[in-house]
PDB file of N, CA, C and O in Angstrom:
ATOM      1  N   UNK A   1      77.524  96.260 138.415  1.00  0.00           N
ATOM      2  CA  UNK A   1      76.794  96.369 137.186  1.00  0.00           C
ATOM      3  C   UNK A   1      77.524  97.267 136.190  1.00  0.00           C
ATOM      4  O   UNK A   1      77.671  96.876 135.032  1.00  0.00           O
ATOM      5  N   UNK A   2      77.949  98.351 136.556  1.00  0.00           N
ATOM      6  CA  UNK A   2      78.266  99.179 135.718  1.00  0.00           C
ATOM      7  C   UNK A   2      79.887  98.653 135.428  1.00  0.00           C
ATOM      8  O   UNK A   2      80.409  99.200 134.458  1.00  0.00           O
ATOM      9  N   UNK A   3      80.713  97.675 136.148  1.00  0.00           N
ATOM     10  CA  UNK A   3      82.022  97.506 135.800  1.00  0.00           C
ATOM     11  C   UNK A   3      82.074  96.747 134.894  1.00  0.00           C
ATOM     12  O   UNK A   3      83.117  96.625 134.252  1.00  0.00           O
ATOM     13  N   UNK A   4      80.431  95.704 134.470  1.00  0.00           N
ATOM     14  CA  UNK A   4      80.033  94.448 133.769  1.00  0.00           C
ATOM     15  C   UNK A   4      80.333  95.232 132.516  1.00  0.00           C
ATOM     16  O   UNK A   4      81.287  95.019 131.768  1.00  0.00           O
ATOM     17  N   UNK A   5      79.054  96.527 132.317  1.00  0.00           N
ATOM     18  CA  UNK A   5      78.947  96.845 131.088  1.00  0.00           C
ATOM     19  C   UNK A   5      79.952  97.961 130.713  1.00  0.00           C
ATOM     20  O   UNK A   5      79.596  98.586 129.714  1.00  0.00           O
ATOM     21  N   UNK A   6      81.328  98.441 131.364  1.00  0.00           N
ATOM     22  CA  UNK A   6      82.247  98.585 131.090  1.00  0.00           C
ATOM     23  C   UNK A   6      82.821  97.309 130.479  1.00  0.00           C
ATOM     24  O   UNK A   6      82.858  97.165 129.257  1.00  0.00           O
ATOM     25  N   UNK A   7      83.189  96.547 131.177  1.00  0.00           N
ATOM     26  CA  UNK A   7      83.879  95.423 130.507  1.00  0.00           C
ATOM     27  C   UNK A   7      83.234  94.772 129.321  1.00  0.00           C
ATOM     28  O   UNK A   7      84.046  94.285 128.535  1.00  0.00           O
ATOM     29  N   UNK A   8      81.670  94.615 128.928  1.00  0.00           N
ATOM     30  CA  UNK A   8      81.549  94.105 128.010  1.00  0.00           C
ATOM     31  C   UNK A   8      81.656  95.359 126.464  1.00  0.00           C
ATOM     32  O   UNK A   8      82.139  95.122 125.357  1.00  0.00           O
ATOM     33  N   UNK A   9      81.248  96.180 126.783  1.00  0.00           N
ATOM     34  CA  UNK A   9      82.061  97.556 125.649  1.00  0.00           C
ATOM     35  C   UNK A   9      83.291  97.416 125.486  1.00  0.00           C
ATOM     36  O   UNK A   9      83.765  97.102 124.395  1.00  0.00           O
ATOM     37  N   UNK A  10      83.943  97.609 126.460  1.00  0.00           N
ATOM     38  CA  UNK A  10      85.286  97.280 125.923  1.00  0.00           C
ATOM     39  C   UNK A  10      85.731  96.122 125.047  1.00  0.00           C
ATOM     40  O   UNK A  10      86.246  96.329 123.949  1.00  0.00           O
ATOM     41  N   UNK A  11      85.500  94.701 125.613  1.00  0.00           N
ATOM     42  CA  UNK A  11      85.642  93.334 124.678  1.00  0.00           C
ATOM     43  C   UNK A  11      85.041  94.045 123.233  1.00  0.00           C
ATOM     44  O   UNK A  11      85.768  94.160 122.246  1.00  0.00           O
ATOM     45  N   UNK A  12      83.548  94.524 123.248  1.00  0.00           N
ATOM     46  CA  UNK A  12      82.890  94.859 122.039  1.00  0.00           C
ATOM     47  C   UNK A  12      83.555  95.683 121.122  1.00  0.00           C
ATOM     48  O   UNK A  12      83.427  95.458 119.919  1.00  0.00           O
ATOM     49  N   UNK A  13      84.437  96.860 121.638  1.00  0.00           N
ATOM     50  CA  UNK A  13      84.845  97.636 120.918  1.00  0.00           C
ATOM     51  C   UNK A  13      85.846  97.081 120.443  1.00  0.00           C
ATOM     52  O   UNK A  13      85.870  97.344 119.241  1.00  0.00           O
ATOM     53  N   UNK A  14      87.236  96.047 120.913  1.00  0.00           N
ATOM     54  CA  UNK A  14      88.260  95.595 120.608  1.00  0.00           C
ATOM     55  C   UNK A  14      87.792  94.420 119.322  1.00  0.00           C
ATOM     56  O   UNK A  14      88.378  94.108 118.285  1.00  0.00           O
ATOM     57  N   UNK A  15      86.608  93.998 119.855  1.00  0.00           N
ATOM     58  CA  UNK A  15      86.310  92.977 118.441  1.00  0.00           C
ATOM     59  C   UNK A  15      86.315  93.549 116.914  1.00  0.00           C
ATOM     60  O   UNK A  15      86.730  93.069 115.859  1.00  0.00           O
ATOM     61  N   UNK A  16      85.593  94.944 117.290  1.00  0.00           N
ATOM     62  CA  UNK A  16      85.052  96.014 116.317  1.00  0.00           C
ATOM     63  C   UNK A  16      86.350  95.939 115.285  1.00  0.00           C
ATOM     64  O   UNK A  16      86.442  95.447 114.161  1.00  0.00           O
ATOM     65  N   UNK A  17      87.240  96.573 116.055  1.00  0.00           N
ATOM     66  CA  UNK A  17      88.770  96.773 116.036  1.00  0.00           C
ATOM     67  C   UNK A  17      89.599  96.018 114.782  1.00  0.00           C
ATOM     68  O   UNK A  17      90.369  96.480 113.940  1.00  0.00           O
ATOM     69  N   UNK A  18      89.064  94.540 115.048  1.00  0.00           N
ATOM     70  CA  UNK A  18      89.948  93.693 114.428  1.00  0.00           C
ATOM     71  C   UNK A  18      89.457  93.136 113.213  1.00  0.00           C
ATOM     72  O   UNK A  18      88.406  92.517 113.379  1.00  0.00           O
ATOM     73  N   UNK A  19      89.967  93.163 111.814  1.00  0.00           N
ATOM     74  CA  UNK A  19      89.400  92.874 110.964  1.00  0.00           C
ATOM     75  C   UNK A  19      89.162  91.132 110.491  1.00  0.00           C
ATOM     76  O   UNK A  19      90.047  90.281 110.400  1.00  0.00           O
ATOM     77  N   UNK A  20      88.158  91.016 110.321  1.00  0.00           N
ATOM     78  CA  UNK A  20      87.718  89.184 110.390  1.00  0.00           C
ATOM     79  C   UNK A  20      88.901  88.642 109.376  1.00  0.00           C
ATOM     80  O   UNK A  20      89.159  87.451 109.203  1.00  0.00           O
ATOM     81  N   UNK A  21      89.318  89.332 108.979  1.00  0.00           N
ATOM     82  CA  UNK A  21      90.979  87.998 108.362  1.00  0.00           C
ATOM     83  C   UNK A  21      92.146  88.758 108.823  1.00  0.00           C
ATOM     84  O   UNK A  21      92.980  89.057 107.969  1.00  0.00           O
ATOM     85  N   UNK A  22      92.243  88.941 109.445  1.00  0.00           N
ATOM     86  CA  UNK A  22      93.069  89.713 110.302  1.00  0.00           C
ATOM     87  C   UNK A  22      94.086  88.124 110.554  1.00  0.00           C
ATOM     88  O   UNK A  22      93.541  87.051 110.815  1.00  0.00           O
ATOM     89  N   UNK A  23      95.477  88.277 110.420  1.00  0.00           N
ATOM     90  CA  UNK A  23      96.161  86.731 110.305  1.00  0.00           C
ATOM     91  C   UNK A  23      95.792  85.852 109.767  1.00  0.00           C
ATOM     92  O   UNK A  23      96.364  84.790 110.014  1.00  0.00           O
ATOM     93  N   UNK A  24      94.666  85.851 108.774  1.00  0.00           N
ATOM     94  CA  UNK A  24      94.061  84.791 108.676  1.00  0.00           C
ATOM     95  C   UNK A  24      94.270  85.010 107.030  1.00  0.00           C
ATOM     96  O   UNK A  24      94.579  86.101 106.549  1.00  0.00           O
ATOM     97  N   UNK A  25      93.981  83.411 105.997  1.00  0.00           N
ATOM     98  CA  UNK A  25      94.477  83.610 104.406  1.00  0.00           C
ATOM     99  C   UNK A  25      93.515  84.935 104.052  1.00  0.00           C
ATOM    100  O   UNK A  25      92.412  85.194 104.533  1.00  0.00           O
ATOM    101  N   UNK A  26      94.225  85.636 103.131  1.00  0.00           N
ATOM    102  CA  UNK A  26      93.521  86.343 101.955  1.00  0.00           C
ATOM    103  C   UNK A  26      92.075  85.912 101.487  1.00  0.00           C
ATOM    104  O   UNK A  26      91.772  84.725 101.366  1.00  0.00           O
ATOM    105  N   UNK A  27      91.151  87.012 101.215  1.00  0.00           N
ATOM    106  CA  UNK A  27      90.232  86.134 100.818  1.00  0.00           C
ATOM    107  C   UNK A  27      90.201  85.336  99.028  1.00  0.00           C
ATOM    108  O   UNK A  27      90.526  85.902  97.985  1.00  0.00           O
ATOM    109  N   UNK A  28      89.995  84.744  99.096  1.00  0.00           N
ATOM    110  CA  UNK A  28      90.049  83.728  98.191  1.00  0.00           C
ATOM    111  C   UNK A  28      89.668  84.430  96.866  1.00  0.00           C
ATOM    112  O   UNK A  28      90.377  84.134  95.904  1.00  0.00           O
ATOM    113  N   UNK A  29      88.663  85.313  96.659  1.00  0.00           N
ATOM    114  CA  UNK A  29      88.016  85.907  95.632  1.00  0.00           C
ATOM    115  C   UNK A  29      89.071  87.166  95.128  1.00  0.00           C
ATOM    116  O   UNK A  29      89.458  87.479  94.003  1.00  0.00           O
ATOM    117  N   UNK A  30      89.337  87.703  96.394  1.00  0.00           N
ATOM    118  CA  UNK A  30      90.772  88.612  95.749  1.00  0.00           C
ATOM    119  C   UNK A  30      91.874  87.973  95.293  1.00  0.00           C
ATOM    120  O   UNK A  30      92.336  88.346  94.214  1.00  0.00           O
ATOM    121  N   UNK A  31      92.419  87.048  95.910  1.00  0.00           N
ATOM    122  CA  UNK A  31      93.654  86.456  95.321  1.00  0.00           C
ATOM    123  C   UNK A  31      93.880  85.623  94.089  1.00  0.00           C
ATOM    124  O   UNK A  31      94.976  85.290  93.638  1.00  0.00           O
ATOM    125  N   UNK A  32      92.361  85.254  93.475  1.00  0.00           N
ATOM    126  CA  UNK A  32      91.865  84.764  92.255  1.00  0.00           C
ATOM    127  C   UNK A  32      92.097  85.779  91.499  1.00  0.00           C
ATOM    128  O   UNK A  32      92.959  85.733  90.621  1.00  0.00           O
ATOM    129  N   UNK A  33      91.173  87.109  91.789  1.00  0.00           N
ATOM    130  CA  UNK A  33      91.267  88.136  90.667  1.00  0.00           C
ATOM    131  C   UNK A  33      92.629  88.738  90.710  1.00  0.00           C
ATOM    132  O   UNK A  33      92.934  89.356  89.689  1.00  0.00           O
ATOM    133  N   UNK A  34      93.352  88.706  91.484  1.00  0.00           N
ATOM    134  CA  UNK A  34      95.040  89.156  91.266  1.00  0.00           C
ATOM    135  C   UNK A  34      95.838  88.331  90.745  1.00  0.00           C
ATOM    136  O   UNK A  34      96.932  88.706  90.324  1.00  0.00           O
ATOM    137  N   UNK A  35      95.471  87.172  90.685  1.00  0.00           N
ATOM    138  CA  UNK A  35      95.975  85.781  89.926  1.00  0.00           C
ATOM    139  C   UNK A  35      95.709  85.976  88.547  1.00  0.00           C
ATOM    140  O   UNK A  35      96.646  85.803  87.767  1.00  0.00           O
ATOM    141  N   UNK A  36      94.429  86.356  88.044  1.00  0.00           N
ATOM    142  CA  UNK A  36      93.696  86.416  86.510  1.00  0.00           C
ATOM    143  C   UNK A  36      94.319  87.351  86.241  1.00  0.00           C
ATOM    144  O   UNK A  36      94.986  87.199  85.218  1.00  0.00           O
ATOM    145  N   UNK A  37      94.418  88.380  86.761  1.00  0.00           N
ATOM    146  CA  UNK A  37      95.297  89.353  86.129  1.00  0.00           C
ATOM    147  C   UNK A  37      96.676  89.293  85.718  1.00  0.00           C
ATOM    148  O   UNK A  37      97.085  89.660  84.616  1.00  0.00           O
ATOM    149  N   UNK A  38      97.453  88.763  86.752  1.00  0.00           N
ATOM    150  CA  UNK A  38      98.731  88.542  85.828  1.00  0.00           C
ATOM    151  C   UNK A  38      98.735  87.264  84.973  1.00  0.00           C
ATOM    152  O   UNK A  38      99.712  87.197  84.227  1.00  0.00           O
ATOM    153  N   UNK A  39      98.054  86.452  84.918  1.00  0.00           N
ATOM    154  CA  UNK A  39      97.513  85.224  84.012  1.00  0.00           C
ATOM    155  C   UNK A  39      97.648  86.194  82.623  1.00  0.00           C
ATOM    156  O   UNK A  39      98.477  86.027  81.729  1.00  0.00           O
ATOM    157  N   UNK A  40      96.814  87.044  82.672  1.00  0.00           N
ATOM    158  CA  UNK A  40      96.470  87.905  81.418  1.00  0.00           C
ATOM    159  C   UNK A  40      97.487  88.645  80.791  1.00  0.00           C
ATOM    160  O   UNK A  40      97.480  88.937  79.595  1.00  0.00           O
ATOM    161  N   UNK A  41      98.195  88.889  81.444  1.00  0.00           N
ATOM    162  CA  UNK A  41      99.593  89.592  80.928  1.00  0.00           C
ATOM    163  C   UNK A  41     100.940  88.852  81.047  1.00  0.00           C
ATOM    164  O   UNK A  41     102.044  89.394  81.092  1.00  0.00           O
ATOM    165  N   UNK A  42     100.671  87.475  81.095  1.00  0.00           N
ATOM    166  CA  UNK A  42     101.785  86.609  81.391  1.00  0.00           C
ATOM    167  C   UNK A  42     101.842  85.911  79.902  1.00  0.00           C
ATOM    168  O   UNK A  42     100.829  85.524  79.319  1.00  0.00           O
ATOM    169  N   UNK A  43     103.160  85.807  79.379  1.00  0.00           N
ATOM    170  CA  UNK A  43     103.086  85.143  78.245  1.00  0.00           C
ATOM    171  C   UNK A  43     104.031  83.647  78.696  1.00  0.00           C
ATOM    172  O   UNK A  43     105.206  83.534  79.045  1.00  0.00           O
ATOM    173  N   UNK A  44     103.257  82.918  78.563  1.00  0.00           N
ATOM    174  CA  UNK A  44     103.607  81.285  79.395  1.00  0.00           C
ATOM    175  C   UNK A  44     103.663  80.607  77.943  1.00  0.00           C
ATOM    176  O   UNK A  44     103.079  80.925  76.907  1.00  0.00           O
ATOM    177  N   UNK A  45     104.649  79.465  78.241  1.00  0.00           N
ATOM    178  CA  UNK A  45     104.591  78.443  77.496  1.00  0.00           C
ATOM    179  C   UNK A  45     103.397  77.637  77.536  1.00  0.00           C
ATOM    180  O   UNK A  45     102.782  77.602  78.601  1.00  0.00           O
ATOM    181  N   UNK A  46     102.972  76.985  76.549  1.00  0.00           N
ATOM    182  CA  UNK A  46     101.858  75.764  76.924  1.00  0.00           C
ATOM    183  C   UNK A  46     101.379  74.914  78.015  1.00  0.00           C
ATOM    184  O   UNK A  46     100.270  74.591  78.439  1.00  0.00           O
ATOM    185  N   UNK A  47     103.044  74.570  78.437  1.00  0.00           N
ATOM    186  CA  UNK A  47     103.194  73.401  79.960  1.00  0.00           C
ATOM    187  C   UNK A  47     102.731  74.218  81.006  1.00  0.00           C
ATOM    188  O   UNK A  47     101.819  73.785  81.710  1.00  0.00           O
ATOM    189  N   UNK A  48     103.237  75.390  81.235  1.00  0.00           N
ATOM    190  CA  UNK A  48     103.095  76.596  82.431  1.00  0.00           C
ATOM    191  C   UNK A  48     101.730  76.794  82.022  1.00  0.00           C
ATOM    192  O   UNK A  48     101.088  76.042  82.755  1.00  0.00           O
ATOM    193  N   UNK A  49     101.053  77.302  81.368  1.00  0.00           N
ATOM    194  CA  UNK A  49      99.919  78.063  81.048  1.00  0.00           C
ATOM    195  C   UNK A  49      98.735  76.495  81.716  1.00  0.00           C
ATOM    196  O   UNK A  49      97.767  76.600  82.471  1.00  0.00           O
ATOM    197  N   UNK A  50      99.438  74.896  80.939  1.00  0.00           N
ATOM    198  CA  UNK A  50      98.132  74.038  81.184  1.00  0.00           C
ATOM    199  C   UNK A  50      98.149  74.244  82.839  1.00  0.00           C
ATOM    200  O   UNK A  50      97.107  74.348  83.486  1.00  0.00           O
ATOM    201  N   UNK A  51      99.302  74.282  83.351  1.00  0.00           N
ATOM    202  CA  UNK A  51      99.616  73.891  84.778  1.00  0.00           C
ATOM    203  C   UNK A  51      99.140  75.161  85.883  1.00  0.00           C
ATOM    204  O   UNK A  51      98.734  74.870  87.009  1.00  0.00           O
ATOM    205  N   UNK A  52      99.230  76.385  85.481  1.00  0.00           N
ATOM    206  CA  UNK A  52      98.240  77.422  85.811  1.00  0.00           C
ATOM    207  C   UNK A  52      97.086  77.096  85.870  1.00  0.00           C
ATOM    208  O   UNK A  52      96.642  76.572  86.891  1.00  0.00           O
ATOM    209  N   UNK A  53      96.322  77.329  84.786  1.00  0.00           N
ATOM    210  CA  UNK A  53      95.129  76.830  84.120  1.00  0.00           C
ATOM    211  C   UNK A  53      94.363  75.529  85.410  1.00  0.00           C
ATOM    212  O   UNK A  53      93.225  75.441  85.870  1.00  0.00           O
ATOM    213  N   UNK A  54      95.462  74.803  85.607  1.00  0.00           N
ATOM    214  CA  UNK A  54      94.975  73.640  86.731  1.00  0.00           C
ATOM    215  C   UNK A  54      94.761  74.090  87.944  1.00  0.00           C
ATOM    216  O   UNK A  54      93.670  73.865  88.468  1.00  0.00           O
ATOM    217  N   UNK A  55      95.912  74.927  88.737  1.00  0.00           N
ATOM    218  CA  UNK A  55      95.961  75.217  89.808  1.00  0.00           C
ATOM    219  C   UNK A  55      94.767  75.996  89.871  1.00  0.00           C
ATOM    220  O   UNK A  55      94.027  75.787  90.832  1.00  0.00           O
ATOM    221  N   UNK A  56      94.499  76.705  89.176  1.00  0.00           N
ATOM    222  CA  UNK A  56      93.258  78.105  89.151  1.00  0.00           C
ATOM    223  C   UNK A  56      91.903  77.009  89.210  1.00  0.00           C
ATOM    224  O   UNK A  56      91.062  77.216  90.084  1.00  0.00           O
ATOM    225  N   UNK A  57      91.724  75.889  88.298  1.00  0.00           N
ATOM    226  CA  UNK A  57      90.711  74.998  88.859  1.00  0.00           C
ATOM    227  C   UNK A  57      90.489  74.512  90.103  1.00  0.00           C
ATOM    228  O   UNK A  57      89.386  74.389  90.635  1.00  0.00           O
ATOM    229  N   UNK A  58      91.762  74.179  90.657  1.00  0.00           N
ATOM    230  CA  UNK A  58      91.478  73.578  92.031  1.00  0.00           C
ATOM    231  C   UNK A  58      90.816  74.514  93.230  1.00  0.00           C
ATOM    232  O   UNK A  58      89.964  74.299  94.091  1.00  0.00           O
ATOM    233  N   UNK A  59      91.954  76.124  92.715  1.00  0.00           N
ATOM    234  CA  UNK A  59      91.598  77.076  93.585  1.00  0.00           C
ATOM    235  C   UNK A  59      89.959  77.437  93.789  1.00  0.00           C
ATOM    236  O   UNK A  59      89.259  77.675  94.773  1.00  0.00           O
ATOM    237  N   UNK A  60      89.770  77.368  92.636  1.00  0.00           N
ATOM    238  CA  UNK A  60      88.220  78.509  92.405  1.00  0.00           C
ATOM    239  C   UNK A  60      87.412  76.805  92.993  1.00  0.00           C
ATOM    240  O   UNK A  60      86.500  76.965  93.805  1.00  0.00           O
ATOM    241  N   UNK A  61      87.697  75.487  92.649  1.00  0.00           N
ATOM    242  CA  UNK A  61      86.890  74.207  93.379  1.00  0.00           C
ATOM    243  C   UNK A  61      86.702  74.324  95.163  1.00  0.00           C
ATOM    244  O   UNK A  61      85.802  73.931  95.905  1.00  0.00           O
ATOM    245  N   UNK A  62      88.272  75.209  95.486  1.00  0.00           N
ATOM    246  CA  UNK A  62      88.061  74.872  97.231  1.00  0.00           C
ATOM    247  C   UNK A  62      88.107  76.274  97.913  1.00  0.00           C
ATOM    248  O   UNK A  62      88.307  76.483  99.110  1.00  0.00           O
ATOM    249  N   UNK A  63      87.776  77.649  96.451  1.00  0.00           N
ATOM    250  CA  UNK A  63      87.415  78.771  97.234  1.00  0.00           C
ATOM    251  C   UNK A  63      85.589  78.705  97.453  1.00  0.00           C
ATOM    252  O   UNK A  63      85.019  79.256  98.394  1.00  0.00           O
ATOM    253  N   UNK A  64      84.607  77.598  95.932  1.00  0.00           N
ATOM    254  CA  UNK A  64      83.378  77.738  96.432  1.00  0.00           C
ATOM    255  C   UNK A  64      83.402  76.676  97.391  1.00  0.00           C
ATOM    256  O   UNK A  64      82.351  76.130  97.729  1.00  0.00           O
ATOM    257  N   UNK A  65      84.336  76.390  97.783  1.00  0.00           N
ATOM    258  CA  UNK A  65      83.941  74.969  99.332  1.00  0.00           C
ATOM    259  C   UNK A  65      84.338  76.176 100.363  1.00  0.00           C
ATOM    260  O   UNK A  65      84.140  75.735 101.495  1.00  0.00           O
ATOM    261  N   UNK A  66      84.763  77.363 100.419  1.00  0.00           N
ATOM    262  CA  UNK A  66      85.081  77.926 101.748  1.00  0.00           C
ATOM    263  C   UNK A  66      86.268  77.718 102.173  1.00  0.00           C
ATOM    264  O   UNK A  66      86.741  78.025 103.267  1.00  0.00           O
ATOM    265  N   UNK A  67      86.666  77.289 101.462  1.00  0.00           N
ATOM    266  CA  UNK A  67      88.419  76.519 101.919  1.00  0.00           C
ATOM    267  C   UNK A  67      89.500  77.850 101.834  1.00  0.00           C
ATOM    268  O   UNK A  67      90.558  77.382 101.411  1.00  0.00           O
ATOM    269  N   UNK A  68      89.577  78.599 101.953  1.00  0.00           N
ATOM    270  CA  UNK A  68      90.584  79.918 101.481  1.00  0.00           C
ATOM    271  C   UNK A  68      91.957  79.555 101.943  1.00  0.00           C
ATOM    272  O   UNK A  68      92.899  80.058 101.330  1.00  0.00           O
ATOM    273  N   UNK A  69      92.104  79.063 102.552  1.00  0.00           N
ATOM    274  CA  UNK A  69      93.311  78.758 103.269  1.00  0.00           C
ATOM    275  C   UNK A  69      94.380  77.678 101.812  1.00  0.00           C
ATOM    276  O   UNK A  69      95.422  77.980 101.229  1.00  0.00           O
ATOM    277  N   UNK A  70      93.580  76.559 101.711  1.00  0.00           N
ATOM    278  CA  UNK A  70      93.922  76.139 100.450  1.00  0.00           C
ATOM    279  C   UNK A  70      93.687  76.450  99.030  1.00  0.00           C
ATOM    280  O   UNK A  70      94.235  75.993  98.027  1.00  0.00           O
ATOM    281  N   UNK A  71      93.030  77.066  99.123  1.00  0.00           N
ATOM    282  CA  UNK A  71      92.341  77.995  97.599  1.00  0.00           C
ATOM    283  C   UNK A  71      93.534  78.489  97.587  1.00  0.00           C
ATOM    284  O   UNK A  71      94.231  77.954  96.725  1.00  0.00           O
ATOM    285  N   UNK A  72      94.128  79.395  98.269  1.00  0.00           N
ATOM    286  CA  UNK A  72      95.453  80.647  98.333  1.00  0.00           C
ATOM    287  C   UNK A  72      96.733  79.796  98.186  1.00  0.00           C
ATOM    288  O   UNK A  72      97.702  80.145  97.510  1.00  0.00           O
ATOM    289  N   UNK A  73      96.658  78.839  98.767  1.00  0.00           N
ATOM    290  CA  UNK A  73      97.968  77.838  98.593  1.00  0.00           C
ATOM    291  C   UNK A  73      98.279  77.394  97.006  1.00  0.00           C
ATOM    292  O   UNK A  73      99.435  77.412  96.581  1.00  0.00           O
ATOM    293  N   UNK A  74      97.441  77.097  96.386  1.00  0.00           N
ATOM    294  CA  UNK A  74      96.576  77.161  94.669  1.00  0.00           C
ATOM    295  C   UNK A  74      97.312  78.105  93.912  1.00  0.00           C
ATOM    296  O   UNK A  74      98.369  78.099  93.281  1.00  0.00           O
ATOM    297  N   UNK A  75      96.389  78.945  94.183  1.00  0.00           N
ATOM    298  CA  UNK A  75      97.137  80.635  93.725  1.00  0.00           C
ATOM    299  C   UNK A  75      98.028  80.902  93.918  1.00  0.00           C
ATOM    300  O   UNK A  75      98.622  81.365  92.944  1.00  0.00           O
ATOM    301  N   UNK A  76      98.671  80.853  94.994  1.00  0.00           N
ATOM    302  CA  UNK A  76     100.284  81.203  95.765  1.00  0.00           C
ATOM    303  C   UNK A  76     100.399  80.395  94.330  1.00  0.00           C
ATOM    304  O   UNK A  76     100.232  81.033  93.290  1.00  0.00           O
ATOM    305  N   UNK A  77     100.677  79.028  94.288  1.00  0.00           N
ATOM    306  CA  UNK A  77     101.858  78.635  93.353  1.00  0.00           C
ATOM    307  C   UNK A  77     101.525  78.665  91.935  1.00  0.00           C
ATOM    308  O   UNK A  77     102.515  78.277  91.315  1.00  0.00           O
ATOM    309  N   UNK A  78     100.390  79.008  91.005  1.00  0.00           N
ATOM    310  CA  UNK A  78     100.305  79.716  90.324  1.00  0.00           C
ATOM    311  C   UNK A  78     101.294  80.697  89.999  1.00  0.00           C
ATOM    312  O   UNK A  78     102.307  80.595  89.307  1.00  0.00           O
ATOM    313  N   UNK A  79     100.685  81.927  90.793  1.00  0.00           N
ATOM    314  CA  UNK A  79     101.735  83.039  91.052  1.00  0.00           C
ATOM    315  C   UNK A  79     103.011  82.664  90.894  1.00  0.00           C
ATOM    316  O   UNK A  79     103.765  83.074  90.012  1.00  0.00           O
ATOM    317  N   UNK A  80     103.237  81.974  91.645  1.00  0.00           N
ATOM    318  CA  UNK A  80     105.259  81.412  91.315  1.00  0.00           C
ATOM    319  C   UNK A  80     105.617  81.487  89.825  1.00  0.00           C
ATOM    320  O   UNK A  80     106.549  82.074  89.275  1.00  0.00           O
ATOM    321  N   UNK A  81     104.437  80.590  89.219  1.00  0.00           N
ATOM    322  CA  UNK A  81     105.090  80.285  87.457  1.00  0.00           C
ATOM    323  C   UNK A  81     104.230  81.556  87.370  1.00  0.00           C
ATOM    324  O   UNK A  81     103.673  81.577  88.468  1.00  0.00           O
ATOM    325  N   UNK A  82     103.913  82.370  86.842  1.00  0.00           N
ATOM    326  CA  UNK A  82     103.285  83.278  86.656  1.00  0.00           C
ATOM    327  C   UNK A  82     104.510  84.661  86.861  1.00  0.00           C
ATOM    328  O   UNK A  82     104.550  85.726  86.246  1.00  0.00           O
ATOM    329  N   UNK A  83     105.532  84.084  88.088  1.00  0.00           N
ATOM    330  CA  UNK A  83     106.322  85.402  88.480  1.00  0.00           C
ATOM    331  C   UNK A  83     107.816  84.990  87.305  1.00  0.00           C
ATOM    332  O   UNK A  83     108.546  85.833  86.782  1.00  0.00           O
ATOM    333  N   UNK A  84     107.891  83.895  87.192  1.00  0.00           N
ATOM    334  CA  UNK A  84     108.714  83.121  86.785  1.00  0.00           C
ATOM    335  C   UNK A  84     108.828  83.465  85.619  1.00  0.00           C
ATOM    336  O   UNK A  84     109.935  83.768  85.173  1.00  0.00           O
ATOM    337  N   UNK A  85     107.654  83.498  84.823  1.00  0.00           N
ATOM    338  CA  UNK A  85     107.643  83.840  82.979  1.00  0.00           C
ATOM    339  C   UNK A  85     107.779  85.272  82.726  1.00  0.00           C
ATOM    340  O   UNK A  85     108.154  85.718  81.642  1.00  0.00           O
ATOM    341  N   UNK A  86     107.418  86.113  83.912  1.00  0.00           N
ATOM    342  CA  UNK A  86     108.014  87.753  83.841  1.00  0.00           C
ATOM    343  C   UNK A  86     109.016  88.060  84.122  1.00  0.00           C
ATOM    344  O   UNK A  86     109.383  89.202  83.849  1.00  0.00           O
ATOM    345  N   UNK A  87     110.069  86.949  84.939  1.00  0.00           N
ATOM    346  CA  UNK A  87     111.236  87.294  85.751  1.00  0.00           C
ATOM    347  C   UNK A  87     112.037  86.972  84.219  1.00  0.00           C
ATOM    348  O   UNK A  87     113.109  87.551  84.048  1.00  0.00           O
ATOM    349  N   UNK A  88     111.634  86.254  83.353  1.00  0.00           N
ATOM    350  CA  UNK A  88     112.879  85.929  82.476  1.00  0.00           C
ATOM    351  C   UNK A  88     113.011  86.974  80.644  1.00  0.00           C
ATOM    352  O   UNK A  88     113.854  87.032  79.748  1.00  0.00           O
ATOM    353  N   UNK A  89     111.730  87.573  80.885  1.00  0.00           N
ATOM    354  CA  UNK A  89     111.278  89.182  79.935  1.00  0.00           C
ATOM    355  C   UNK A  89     112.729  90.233  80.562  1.00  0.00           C
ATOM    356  O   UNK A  89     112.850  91.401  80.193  1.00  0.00           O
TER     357      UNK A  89
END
């Protein structure tokens, strides 16, 4: 009995331990608002800005589906043109 509820504390405490996105995508709502932000201080051409502008739709469409994994994939390439129009300032 007592080696049970050793062992199940222990599992319990190691779960404690590990944070629920722990390897797992970013959450979706942060990587949006770190996205808007350099959106905001990014001076983009029209083409870049519509094509942002898109990706950030799809993202914020499959971060309220729960999708984070692809929401972030969204954003990730955002971010790219986004790093792209500061890399050439």
């Amino acid at each position: 009995m007592k080696a049970t509820v050793a062992a199940i504390l222990t599992v319990a405490s190691a779960l404690i331990a590990i944070p629920a996105h722990a390897g797992g995508p970013v959450p979706c709502e942060t990587m949006l608002k770190d996205m808007r932000a350099s959106k905001a201080a990014a001076k983009l051409g029209a083409a870049d800005m519509a094509r942002v502008n898109d990706l950030e739709a799809k993202a914020v469409e499959r971060c309220n589906a729960d999708d984070d994994t692809r929401s972030d994939m969204f954003l990730s390439d955002a971010m790219k043109i986004l790093g792209k129009a500061g890399s050439s300032l």
